[in-house]
C-alpha positions, 0 to 999 in steps of 0.5 A: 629862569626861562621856562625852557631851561626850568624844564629841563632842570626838572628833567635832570632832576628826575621827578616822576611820571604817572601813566593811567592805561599802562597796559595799552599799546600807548601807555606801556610804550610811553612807561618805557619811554619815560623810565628810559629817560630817568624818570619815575615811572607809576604805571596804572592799570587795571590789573599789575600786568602792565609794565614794570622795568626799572624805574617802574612802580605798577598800580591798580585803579578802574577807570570807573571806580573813583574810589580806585583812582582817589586810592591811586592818587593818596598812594602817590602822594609819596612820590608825587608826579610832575606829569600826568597822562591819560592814556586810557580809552575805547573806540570800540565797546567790550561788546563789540558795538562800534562808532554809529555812522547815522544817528539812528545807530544811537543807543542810550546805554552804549553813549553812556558808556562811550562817554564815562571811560572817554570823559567821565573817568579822565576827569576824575584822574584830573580831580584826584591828580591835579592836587597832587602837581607841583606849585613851583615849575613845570607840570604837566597833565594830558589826556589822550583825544582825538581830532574827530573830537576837534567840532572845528575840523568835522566835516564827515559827521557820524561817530556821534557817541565817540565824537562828543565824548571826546569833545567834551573831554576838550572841553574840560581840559580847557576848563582845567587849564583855566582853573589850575593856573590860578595857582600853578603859574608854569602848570600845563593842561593838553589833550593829544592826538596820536594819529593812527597807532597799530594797537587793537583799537584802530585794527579795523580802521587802519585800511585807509590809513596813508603809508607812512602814518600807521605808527608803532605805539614806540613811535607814537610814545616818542611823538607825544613825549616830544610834543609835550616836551614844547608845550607852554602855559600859553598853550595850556587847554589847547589840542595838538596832534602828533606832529605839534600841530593845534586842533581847531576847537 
């Protein structure tokens, strides 16, 4: 069976989704999304105030508690998910601090920050997740990411802290994909990059944003549905962008 048509079977059969970061513009859009499409819907958070539409079973986890996300991942067990998504993440700190434009911005308790709820919390999601994904046909585990972590496509410098958690949540996706296709043949690890979305985490930073390319978080949802729907093992471990496009490494 080409994998295509595999994929779609699994579709029909409507085995279900998981969404860390259901409360965010992205990740409540892409519980929406998926539940309109049929599937099985767990919808994470920090609190149960995300989404839950039919279809939509919500769950608690702290993105720096493992222990919340091992507990997530045994309630899952019951239902286990065939697509998994990281839709959690911060640009800007609770405390307000924002990306350093010069390294003399850095701030060690603030890069320690940036990088456990950019890097350290997804890749215990994929610690407690990856187990879970099924042997036998297509799975898929995504994490969002960001072309400023591309260390290929950066020729402005500056964001130090955002920029270097992000690449190095690519560089463990890249990792886990080599890793879980040892044992899952149709398995697919990605990171993706949304674009500018009208959410709260890019308000300040939508000034110079080109016409056409601030997206609604239903739009956003509905790219990275579709970007992900065309994935293959061959691209596994690899970056793309909103459009399919892959990031320079």
């Amino acid at each position: 069976m080409r994998l295509t048509a595999m994929a779609e079977l699994i579709q029909e059969q409507a085995a279900s989704a998981a969404i860390f970061g259901a409360t965010g513009g992205i990740g409540a859009a892409l519980c929406n999304q998926l539940a309109a499409r049929g599937k099985r819907v767990w919808a994470g958070s920090r609190s149960v105030k995300g989404p839950n539409g039919t279809g939509i079973t919500p769950f608690t986890f702290d993105l720096l508690d493992e222990a919340s996300i091992a507990g997530a991942a045994q309630v899952m067990r019951s239902d286990p998910p065939d697509l998994v998504i990281v839709a959690s993440g911060v640009l800007i700190l609770p405390d307000g601090t924002g990306p350093e434009r010069a390294y003399r911005k850095l701030d060690r308790a603030a890069m320690a920050q940036m990088l456990a709820i950019n890097t350290i919390g997804p890749a215990l999601i994929a610690k407690h997740m990856l187990p879970l994904l099924p042997r036998e046909g297509r799975s898929v585990f995504a994490a969002l990411s960001a072309r400023v972590g591309s260390i290929g496509d950066n020729r402005l410098g500056g964001w130090h802290s955002y920029r270097a958690s992000k690449a190095a949540l690519n560089m463990l996706l890249k990792n886990f994909a080599i890793e879980v296709a040892r044992t899952h043949e149709y398995a697919v690890v990605a990171g993706l990059h949304p674009g500018t979305v009208d959410t709260g985490l890019s308000k300040p930073f939508q000034g110079n944003v080109p016409e056409g390319k601030l997206f609604s978080p239903m739009q956003s949802a509905q790219n990275l549905l579709t970007v992900l729907d065309g994935l293959e093992p061959r691209d596994s471990g690899a970056v793309f962008d909103w459009a399919g496009q892959r990031l320079p490494e």
